[in-house]
C-alpha positions as CSV (number, residue, x, y, z in Angstrom):
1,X,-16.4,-23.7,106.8
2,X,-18.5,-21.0,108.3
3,X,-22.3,-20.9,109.3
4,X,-23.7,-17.1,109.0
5,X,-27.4,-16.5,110.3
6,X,-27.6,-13.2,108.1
7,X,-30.3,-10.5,108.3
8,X,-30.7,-7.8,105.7
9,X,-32.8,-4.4,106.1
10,X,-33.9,-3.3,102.9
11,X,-34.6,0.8,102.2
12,X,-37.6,2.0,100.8
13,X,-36.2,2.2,97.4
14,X,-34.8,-1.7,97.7
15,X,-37.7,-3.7,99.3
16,X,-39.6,-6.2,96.8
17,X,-43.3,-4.9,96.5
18,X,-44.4,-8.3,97.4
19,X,-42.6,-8.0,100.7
20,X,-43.7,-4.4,101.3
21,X,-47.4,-5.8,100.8
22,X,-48.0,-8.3,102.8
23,X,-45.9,-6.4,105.8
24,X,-48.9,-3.7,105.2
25,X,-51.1,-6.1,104.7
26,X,-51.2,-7.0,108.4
27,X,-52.8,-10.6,108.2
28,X,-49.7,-12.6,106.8
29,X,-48.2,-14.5,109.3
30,X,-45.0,-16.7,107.5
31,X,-43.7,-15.3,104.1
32,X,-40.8,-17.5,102.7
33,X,-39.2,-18.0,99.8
34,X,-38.4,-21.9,100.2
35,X,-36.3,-22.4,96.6
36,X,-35.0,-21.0,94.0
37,X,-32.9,-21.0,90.4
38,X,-31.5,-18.4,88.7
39,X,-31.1,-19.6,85.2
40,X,-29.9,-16.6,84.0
41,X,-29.0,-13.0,85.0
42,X,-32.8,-11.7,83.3
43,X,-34.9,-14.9,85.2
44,X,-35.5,-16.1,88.3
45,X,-37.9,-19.5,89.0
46,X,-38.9,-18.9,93.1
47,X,-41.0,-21.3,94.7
48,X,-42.5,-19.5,98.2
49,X,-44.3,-20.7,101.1
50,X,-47.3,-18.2,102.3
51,X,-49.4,-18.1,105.6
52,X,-52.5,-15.8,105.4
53,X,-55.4,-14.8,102.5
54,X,-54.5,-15.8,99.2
55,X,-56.6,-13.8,97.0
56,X,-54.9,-10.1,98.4
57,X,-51.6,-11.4,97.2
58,X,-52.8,-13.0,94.1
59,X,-53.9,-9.4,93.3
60,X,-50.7,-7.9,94.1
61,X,-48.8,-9.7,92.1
62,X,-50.0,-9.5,89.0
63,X,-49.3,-5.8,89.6
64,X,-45.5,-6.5,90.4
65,X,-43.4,-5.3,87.2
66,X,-41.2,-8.0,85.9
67,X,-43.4,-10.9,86.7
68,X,-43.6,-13.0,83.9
69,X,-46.3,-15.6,85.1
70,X,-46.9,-17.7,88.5
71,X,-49.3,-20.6,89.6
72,X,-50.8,-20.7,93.4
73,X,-51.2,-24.2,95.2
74,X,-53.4,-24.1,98.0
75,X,-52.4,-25.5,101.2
76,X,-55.9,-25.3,103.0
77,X,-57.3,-22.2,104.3
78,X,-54.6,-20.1,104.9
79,X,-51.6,-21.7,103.3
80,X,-50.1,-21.9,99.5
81,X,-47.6,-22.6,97.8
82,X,-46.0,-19.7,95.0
83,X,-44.7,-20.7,91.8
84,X,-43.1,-17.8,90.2
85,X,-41.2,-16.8,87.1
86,X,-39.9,-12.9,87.4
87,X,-37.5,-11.0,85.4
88,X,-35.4,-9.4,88.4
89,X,-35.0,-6.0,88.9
90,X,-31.3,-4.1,89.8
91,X,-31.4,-4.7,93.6
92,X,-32.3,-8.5,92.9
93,X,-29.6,-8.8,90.2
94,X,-27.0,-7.2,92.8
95,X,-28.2,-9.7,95.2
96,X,-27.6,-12.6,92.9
97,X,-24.3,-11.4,91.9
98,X,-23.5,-11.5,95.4
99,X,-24.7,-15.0,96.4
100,X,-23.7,-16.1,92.8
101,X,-20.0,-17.1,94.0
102,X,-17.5,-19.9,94.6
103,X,-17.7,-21.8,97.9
104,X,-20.7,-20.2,99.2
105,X,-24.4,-21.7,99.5
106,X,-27.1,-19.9,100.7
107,X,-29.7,-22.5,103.5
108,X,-33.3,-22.5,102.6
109,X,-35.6,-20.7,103.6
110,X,-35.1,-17.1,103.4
111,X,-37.7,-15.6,105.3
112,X,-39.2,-12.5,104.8
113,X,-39.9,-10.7,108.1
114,X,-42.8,-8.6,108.8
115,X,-40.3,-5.8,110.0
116,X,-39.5,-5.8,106.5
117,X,-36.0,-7.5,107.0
118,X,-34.9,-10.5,105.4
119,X,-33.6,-13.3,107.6
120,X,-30.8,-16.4,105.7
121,X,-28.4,-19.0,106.7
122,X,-25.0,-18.7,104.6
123,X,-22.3,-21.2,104.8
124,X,-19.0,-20.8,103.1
125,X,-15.2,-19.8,103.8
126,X,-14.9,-17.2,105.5
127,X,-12.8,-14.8,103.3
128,X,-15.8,-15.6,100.7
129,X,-18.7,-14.7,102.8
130,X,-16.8,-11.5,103.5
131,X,-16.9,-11.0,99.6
132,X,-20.6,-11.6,99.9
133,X,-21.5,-8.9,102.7
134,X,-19.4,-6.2,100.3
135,X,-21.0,-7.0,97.0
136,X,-24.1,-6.4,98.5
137,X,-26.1,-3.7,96.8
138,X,-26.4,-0.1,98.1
139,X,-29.3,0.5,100.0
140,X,-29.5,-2.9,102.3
141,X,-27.8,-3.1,105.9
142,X,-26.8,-6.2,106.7
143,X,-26.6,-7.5,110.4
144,X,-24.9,-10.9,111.1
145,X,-27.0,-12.3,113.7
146,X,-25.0,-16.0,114.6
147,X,-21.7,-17.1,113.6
148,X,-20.8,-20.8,114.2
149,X,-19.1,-23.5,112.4
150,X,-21.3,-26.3,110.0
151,X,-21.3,-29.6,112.3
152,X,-24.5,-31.4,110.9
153,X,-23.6,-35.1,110.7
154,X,-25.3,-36.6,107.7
155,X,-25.2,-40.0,109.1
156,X,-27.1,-39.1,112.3
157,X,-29.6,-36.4,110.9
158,X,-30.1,-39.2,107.8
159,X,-32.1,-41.3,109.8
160,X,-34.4,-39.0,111.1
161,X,-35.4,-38.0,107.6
162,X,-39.0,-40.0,106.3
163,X,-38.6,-42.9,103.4
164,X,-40.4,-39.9,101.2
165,X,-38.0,-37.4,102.0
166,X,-35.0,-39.2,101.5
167,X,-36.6,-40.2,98.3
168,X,-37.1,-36.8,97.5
169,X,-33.5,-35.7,98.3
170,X,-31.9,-38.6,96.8
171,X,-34.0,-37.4,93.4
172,X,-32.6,-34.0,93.3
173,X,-29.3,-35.2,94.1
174,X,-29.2,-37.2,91.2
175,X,-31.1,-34.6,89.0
176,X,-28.4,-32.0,89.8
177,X,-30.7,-29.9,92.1
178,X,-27.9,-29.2,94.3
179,X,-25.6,-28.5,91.4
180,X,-24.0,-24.8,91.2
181,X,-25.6,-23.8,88.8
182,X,-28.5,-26.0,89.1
183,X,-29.1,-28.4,86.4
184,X,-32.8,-29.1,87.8
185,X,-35.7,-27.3,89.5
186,X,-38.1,-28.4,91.8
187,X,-40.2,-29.1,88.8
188,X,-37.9,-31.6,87.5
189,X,-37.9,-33.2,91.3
190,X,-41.7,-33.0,91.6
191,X,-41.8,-35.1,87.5
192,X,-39.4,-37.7,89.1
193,X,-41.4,-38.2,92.2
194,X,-44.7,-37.7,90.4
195,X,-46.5,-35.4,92.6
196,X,-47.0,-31.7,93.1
197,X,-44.7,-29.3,93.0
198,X,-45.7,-27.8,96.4
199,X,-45.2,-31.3,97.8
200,X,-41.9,-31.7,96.1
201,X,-40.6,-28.7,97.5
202,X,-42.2,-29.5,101.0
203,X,-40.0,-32.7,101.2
204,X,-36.9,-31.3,100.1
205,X,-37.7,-28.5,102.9
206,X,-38.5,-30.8,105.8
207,X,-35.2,-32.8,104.4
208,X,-33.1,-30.0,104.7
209,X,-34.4,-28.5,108.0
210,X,-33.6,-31.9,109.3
211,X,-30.3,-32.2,107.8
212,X,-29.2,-28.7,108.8
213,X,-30.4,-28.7,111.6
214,X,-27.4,-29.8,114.0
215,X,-24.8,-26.5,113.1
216,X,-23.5,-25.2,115.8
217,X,-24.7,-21.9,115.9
């Protein structure tokens, strides 16, 4: 199994407005999008993590076509969580279509970049990721930053993980978060744990920073 740290450059015609915002914006510092589901081809659930003013990108999204609703949890001053339902547009259907294949898992978070590239981990067999990088739609360079092979040990990076967080995980596993397709959301994960949503996702984040974070790239 392969480990891909994966960087796509979007045209102007296939950025999201949301990323194209807060890169003019100039006072957003960590723009993530920390979990997602794609139900179906016509909706996408998308959880983000956001550093910098939350009214300016409140505003802008209710402008963004396609977005069916969203709820903001603040994190403090300058943080929040994103919960967003959207209706995706061609380039995020290609995208989908392209991730949307067997033997291949895309590693939280994708980060959105203030160059306006997009940054992602990708694991998979190799001839599969390949399939990945050619599906991808017109209009997006992609530039494959780290190759390595995955070598977490789940035993070893286990332990390091808080009780809360291994609760969390644990949750999800049995929920059939980690299913393909998912049978859960964060939502679900957040019910069974009884807290926020934000806070859900934030342990299953942590969780997975932890537990990935021994590849060998």
């Amino acid at each position: 199994m392969k480990y891909l740290q994966v960087t796509f450059r979007h045209s102007a015609e296939t950025i999201h407005p949301m990323h194209e915002f807060v890169c003019d914006h100039g006072r957003y510092d960590e723009y993530h999008l920390v979990n997602w589901n794609f139900a179906t081809p016509d909706a996408n659930t998308l959880l983000f993590h956001v550093r910098g003013p939350r009214e300016p990108y409140e505003g802008a999204l209710r402008e963004v076509e396609g977005v069916r609703s969203f709820e903001v949890a603040p994190l403090g001053d300058d943080r929040f969580y994103v919960y967003v339902m959207d209706e995706p547009d061609e380039t995020g259907r290609g995208l989908m279509d392209a991730f949307s294949r067997p033997s291949i898992a895309a590693v939280p978070p994708l980060s959105y970049r203030m160059d306006r590239s997009v940054s992602i981990g990708v694991l998979g067999e190799p001839d599969r990721l390949w399939e990945v990088f050619e599906a991808t739609p017109d209009g997006i360079d992609v530039d494959i930053e780290r190759v390595g092979q995955y070598a977490a040990d789940p035993a070893v990076a286990g332990a390091r993980l808080t009780d809360r967080q291994r609760e969390a995980v644990r949750v999800a596993q049995e929920l059939g978060y980690y299913e393909v397709p998912r049978d859960a959301t964060v939502a679900d994960v957040a019910n069974a744990l009884d807290c926020s949503t934000g806070t859900a996702a934030e342990h299953l984040q942590k969780a997975a920073a932890e537990l990935l974070g021994d590849l060998d790239c």
